[in-house]
N, C-alpha and C positions, 0 to 999 in steps of 0.2 A: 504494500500500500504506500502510495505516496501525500506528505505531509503537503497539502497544499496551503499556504497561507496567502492571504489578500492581505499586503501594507497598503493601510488606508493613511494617507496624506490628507491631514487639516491645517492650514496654512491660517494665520490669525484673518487676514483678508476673507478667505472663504466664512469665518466665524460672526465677521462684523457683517458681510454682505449677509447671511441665513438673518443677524439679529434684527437685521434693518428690514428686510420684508417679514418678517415675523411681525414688528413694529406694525409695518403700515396695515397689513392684513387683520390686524384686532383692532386697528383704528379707524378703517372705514366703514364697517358697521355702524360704528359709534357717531362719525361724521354725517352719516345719512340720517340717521334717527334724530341729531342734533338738528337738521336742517330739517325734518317732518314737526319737530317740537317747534321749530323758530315759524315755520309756514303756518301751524295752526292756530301758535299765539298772536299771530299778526292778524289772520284772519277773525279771531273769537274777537281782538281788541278793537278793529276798524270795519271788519264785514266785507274785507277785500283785501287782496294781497298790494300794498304800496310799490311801486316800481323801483326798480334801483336809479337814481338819478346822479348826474355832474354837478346839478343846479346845489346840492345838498352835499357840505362837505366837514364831515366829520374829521379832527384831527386830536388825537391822541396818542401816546407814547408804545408803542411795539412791548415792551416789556417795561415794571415798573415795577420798583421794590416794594412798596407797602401798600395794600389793598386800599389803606384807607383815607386816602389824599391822591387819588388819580387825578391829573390834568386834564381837560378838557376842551378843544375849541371848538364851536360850532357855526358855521356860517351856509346861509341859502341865498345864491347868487337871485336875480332877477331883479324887476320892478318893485316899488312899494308905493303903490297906487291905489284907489280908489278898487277901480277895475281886477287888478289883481295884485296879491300881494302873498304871504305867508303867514296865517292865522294863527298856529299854534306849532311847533316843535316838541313831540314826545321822544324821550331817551329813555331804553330799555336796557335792562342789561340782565337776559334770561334767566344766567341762574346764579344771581340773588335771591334769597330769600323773599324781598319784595320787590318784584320784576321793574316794577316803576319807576323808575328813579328820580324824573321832574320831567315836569310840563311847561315849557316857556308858549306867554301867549305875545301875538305883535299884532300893531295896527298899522298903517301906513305914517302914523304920527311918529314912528322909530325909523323912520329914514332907512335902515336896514335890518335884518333881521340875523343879529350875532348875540354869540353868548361866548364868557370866557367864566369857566366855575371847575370846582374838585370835585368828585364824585368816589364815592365807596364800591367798591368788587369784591367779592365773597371769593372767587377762582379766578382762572384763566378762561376768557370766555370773547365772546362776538358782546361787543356793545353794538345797536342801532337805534338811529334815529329817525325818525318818520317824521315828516312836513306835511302839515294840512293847507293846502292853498287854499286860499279863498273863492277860486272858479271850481274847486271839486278837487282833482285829482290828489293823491299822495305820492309823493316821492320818498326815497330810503337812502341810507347811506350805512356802511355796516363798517366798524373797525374791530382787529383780534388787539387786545390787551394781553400778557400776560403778567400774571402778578405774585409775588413770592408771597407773599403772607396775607391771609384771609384778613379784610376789611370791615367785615358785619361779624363778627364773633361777638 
């Protein structure tokens, strides 16, 4: 009888590449189900899905050390008219504890429609902001945060 042996070669490379679609493969389930949760709380909140728009521009920091002082800028380019303007700005931020996090309202008496404030984050998560116009439609703007230390504890 002959001793056959198979030498299996694991090369750290081959270990990181396995760990890294291992990674992605448990986390897009997760990513899909996130985005089923974000589409229905949009819908339950407004009774339609808000569009993604340019006109709406969320700016906050990629990653940020403490949950409970996140920065915040918010600006909705257009008119602020009679005719049409930007009514209200709700900012969400899913999974908080309380999804809400503020409601800024405008009238055309604001010349524009910005906001500069901090905001608390529980996790790493999609903040978005929804614009109510005043002719109807809703527009969106979505930013990933991530945050090292929970803010709502």
């Amino acid at each position: 009888m002959t001793d056959a042996r198979i030498r299996l070669r694991i090369t750290r490379r081959a270990v990181l590449s396995a760990a890294g679609l291992a990674g992605i493969a448990a986390a897009a389930p997760r990513l899909a189900f996130a985005e089923e949760e974000e589409t229905s709380l949009l819908t339950g909140l407004f009774g339609m899905l808000p569009a993604p728009s340019d006109r709406v521009r969320l700016d906050m920091p990629p990653k940020f050390s403490s949950g409970y002082t996140v920065p915040l800028d918010l600006t909705i380019t257009g008119p602020m008219t009679d005719a049409a303007y930007a009514r209200a700005v709700h900012v969400l931020a899913p999974r908080n504890p309380l999804f809400r996090v503020a409601i800024f309202h405008f009238t055309p008496a604001n010349g524009e429609a910005r906001v500069s404030t901090r905001i608390r984050l529980a996790q790493p998560q999609h903040v978005i902001a929804v614009a109510e116009m005043s002719d109807g439609p809703l527009l969106m703007a979505r930013a990933w945060v991530e945050v090292e230390s929970d803010g709502c504890a």
